[in-house]
C-alpha positions, -999 to 999 in steps of 0.1 A, spaced: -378 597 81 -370 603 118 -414 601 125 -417 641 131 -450 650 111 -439 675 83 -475 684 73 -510 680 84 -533 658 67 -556 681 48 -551 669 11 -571 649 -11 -539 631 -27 -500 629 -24 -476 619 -53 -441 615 -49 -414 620 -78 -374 616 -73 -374 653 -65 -404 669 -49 -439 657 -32 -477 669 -52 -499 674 -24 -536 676 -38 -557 696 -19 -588 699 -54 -589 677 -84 -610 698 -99 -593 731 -99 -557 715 -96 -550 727 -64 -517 714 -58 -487 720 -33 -454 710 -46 -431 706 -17 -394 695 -13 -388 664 9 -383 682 41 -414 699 41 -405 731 29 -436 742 4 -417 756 -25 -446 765 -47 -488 761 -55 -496 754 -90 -521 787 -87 -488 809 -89 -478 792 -122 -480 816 -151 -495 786 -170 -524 779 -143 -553 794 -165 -544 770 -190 -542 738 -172 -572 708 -182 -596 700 -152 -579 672 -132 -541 677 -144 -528 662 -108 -515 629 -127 -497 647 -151 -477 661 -129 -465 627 -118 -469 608 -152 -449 628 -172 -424 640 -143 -383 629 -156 -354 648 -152 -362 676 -131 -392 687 -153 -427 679 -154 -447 676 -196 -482 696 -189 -502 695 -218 -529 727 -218 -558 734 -231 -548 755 -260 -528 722 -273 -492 733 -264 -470 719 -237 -451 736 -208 -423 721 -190 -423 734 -157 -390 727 -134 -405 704 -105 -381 720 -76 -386 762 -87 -416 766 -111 -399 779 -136 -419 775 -168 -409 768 -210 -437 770 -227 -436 751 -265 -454 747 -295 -456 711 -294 -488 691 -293 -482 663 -273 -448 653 -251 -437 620 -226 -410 624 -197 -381 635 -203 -353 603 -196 -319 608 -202 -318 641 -214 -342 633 -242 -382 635 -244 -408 622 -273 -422 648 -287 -457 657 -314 -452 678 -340 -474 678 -371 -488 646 -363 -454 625 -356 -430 619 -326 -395 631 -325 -371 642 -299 -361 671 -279 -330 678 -259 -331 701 -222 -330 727 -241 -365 720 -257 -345 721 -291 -351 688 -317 -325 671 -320 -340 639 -341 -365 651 -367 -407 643 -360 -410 608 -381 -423 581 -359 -461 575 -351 -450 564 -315 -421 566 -293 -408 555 -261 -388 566 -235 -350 563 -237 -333 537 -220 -297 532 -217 -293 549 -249 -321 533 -266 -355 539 -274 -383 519 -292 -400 536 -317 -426 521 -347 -423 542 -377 -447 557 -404 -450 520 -424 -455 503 -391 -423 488 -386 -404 491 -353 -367 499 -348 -345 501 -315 -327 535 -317 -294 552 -305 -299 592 -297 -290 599 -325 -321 585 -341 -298 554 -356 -317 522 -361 -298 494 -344 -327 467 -347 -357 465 -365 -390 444 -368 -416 442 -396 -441 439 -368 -436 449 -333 -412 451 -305 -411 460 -266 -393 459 -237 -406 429 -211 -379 436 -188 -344 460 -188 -318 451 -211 -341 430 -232 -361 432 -267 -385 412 -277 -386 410 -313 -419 394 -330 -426 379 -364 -453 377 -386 -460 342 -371 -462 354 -336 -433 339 -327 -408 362 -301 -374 363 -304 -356 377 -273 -322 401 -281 -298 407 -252 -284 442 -242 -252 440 -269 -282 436 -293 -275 396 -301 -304 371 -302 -306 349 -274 -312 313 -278 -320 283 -253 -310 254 -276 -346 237 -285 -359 253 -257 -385 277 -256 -367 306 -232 -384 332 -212 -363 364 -202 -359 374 -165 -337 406 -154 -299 412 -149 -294 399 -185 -307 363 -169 -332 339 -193 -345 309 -178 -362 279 -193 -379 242 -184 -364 208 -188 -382 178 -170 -364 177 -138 -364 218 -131 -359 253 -145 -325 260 -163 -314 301 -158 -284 313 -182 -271 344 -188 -257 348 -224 -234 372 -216 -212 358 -194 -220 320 -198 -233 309 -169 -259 288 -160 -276 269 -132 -300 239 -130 -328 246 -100 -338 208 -98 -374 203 -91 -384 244 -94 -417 249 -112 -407 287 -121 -389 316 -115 -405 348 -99 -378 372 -107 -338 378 -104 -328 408 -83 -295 422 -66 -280 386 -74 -312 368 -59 -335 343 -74 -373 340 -67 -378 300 -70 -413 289 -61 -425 248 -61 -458 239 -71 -473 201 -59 -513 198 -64 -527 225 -43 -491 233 -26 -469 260 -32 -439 268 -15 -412 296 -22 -376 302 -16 -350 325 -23 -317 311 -43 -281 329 -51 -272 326 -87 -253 294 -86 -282 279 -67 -271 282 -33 -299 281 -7 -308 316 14 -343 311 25 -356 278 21 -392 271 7 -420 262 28 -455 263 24 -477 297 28 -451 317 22 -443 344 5 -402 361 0 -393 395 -12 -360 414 -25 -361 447 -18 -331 472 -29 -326 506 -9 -320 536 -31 -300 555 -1 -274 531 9 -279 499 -22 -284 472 7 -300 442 -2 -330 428 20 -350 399 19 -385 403 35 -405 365 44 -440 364 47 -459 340 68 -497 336 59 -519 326 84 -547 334 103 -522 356 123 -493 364 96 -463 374 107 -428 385 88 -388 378 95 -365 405 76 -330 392 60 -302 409 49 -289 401 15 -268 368 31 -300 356 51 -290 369 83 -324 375 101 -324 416 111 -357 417 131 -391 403 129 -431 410 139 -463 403 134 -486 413 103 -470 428 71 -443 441 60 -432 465 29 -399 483 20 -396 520 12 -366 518 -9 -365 560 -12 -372 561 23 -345 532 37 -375 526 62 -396 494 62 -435 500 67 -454 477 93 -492 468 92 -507 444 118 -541 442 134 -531 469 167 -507 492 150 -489 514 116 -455 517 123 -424 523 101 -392 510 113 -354 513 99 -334 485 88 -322 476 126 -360 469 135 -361 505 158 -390 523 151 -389 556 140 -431 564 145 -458 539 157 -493 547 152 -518 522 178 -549 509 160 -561 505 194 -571 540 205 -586 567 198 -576 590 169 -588 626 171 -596 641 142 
């Protein structure tokens, strides 16, 4: 974070998981370094006593099914191994096929049907579904052996059910389909969501929005409040209390960023583009304005639409990281939420090897 190099650039691929950092130095052979996010290298995936047993190219596993401190490798001889991502520490099982673990919980194959297992690779809900999800705020979709669906609690409790399908568009939400491919949308407290006689489309944050001829109309059921967005052609999205509104006229779009109650942050304008980005170090809110152009350029907001700093070219938050990441045509820089940078890279010379 503060620009210092923590290793060189000798690896085919890096992933990075809420705990550690896969550095891929072979596909093939699943040479991997795991490393902690200072640097230190806690461990190569040769010293792992399942290693032997690994499938050729097992590099996305290790970020696919990585959850709660523990990666889901599936070997060659059809078990799984849970290896802990920050020791190596290994749990080898006898089941054929697992997810991530999430919330203490993971899907797991046994004779053919998904069940659940607890940390301690123990079942604690019985193999009977023919797919599972992951859990959620104490929920998890599963569809069971007759094809029906059902919205579970950990303890493997229906709490909603559908004859033909249902998924998760956005948090908090189910969508619920019928036989005549109609959806119905069900809120967090599990209660269907209506619009009056108007078709409804869910956002996040427990928001729904829908059209009426002068705008869009967003609600939230749960606590009753709503807000006309006169002359908006759709929302983008709802996040950390801000509303994506864009405007389309012919050929023309413009964009905008909106509080809840419809208060104006950024205003729209033509060719351009506005982001809400949320750190995961200190929960600040930032709001990141594109300009595209021949020569684009970028203004960075705080949550209230105080401008922070801007630049020329593009810019990208690193919510992990509390850094922003700036491209332009000379230079690669990352910056901190002041606008100081923190390491600059010029485009403009010379790069040795």
């Amino acid at each position: 974070k503060d620009g210092s190099w923590i290793t060189p650039f000798d690896y085919t691929d890096i992933f990075f998981t809420k705990a550690v950092i896969l550095l891929v130095r072979d596909y093939e052979t699943n040479d991997i370094d795991v490393m902690d996010y200072s640097g230190r290298l806690l461990y190569n995936t040769k010293t792992l006593d399942c290693y032997e047993l690994l499938p050729p190219q097992s590099a996305y596993m290790f970020e696919r099914f990585y959850g709660d401190g523990l990666i889901a490798l599936t070997l060659k001889n059809g078990k799984t191994v849970y290896v802990e991502a920050e020791t190596g520490a290994e749990h080898m099982t006898d089941y054929e096929l697992s997810g991530a673990f999430s919330e203490g919980l993971c899907a797991v194959k046994s004779d053919g049907l998904f069940g659940f297992i607890d940390k301690t690779f123990s079942l604690v809900i019985p193999p009977q579904y023919i797919m599972a999800d992951m859990f959620d705020n104490g929920r998890c979709i599963v569809q069971r052996e007759d094809g029906s669906y059902a919205v579970i609690d950990r303890s493997g409790t229906p709490l909603l059910t559908g004859s033909t399908h249902i998924s998760r568009s956005v948090p908090g939400v189910y969508d619920v389909f019928d036989g005549d491919r109609r959806t119905c949308y069900y809120g967090d407290d599990l209660k269907a969501v209506k619009g009056g006689d108007h078709p409804i489309e869910p956002l996040t944050e427990s928001w729904f929005c829908y059209r009426t001829s002068s705008g869009i109309v967003i609600f939230n059921p749960e606590t009753g409040e709503n807000t006309t967005l006169e002359g908006a052609s759709g929302i983008g999205y709802i996040r950390s209390g801000l509303v994506n509104v864009y405007y389309i006229d012919g050929e023309h779009w413009r964009e905008s960023i909106v509080t809840l109650d419809g208060r104006e942050v950024i205003s729209p304008a033509e060719n351009q583009s506005a982001a809400v980005a949320i750190s995961e170090v200190g929960g600040k809110t930032y709001i990141i304005v594109t300009r595209h152009s021949a020569v684009p350029d970028f203004k960075v907001f705080d949550g209230s639409g105080s401008l922070l700093f801007e630049g020329a070219g593009y810019a990208a938050f690193l919510p992990q990281q509390d850094l922003f990441e700036i491209r332009s045509n000379s230079y690669y820089s990352y910056v901190d939420p002041t606008g100081d940078t923190v390491f600059r890279l010029s485009l403009l010379e010379y790069v040795p090897d």
